[in-house]
C-alpha positions as a Markdown table, in Angstrom:
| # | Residue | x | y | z |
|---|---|---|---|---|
| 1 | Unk | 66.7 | -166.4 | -138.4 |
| 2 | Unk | 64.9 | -163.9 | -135.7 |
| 3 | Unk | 66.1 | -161.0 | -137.4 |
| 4 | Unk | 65.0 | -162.2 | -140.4 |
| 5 | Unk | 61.4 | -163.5 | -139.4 |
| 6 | Unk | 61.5 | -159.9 | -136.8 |
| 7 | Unk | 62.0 | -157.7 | -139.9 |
| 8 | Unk | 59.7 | -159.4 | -142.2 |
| 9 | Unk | 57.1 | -159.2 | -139.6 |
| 10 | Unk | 57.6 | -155.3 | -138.7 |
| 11 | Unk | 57.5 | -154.6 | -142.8 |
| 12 | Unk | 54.2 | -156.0 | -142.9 |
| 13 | Unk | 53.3 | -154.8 | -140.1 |
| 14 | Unk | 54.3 | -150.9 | -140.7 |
| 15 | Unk | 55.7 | -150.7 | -144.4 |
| 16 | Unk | 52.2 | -151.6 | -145.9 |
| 17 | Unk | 49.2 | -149.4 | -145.6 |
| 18 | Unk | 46.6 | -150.1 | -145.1 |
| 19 | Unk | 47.3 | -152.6 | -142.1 |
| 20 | Unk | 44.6 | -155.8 | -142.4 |
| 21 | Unk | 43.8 | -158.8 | -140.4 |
| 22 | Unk | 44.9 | -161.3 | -143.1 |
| 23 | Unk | 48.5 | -159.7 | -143.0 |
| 24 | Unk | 48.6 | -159.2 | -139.3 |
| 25 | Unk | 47.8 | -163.1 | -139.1 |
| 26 | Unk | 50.5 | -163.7 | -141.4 |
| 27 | Unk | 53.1 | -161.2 | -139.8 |
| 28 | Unk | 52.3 | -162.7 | -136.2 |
| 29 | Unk | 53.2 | -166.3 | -137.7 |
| 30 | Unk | 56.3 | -165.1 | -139.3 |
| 31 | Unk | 57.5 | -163.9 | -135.8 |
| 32 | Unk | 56.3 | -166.6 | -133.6 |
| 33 | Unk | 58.4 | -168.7 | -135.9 |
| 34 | Unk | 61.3 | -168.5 | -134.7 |
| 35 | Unk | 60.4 | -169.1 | -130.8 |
| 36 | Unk | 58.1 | -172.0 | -131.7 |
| 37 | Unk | 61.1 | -173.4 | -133.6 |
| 38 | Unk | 63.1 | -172.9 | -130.1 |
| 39 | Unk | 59.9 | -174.6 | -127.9 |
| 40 | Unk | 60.2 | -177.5 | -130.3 |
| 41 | Unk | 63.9 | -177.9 | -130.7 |
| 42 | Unk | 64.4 | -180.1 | -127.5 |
| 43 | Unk | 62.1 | -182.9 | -129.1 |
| 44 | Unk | 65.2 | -183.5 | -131.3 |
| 45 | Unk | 68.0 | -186.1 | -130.7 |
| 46 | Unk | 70.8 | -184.0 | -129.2 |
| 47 | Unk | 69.1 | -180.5 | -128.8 |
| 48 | Unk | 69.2 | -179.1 | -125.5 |
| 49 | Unk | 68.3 | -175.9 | -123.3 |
| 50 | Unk | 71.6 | -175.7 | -122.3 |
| 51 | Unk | 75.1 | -177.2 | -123.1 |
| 52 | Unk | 75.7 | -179.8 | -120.4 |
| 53 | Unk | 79.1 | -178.4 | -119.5 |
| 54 | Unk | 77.0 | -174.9 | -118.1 |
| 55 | Unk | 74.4 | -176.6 | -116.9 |
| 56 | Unk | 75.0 | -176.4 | -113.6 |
| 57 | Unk | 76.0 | -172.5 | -114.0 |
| 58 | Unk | 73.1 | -171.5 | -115.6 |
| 59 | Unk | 69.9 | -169.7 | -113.5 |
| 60 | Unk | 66.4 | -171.4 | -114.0 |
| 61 | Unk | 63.8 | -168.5 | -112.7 |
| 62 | Unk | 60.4 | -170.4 | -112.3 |
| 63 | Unk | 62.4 | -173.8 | -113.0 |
| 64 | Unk | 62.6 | -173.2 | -116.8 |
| 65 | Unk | 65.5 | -172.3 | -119.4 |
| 66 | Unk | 66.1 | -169.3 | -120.0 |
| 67 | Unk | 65.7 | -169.8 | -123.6 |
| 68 | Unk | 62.5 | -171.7 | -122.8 |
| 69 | Unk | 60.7 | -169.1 | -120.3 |
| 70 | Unk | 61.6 | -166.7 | -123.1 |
| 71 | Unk | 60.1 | -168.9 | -126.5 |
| 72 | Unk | 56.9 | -169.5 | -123.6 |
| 73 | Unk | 56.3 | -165.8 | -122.6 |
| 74 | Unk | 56.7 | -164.9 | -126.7 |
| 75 | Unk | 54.5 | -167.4 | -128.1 |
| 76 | Unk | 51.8 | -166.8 | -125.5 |
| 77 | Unk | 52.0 | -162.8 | -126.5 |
| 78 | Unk | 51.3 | -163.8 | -130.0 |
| 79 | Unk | 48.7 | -165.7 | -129.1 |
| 80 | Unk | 47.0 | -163.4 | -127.0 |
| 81 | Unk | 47.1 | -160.5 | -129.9 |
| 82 | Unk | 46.2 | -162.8 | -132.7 |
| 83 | Unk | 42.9 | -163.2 | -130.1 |
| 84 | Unk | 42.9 | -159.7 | -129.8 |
| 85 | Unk | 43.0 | -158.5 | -133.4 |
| 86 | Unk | 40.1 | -161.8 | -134.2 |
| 87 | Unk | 37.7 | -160.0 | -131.0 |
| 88 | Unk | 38.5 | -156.7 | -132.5 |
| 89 | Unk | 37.5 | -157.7 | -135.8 |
């Protein structure tokens, strides 16, 4: 699913000229997808950062998951370029 949503995202991004703010909104959606789908996915029954059997093996810089420090620091990139292409506009 994140190659999928990665490569649909960089052929809108690069494969179609010329480049406009409606499909940069649309290719910054397709690519946040998949890490707001992995934010999310601990609100569902039996969905976890981590399997319990390497929980204890597995490092938590700032206190997070792995997996969650990285869906964080991706989504807020998103965010801040969608607010950068809008200010730009």
């Amino acid at each position: 699913m994140g190659i999928l949503c990665g490569s649909t995202s960089l052929v809108m991004l690069f494969g179609l000229r010329p480049l406009s703010l409606p499909v940069f909104l649309i290719a910054a959606v397709t690519a946040g997808n998949y890490f707001v789908a992995m934010a999310l996915a601990p609100l569902f029954p039996g969905t976890g950062w981590t399997d319990p059997e390497f929980e204890t093996e597995t490092a938590r810089p700032l206190g997070l998951a792995p997996q969650q420090l990285i869906s964080y620091v991706i989504c807020g990139l998103a965010l801040f370029a969608v607010g950068l292409a809008l200010l730009q506009h």
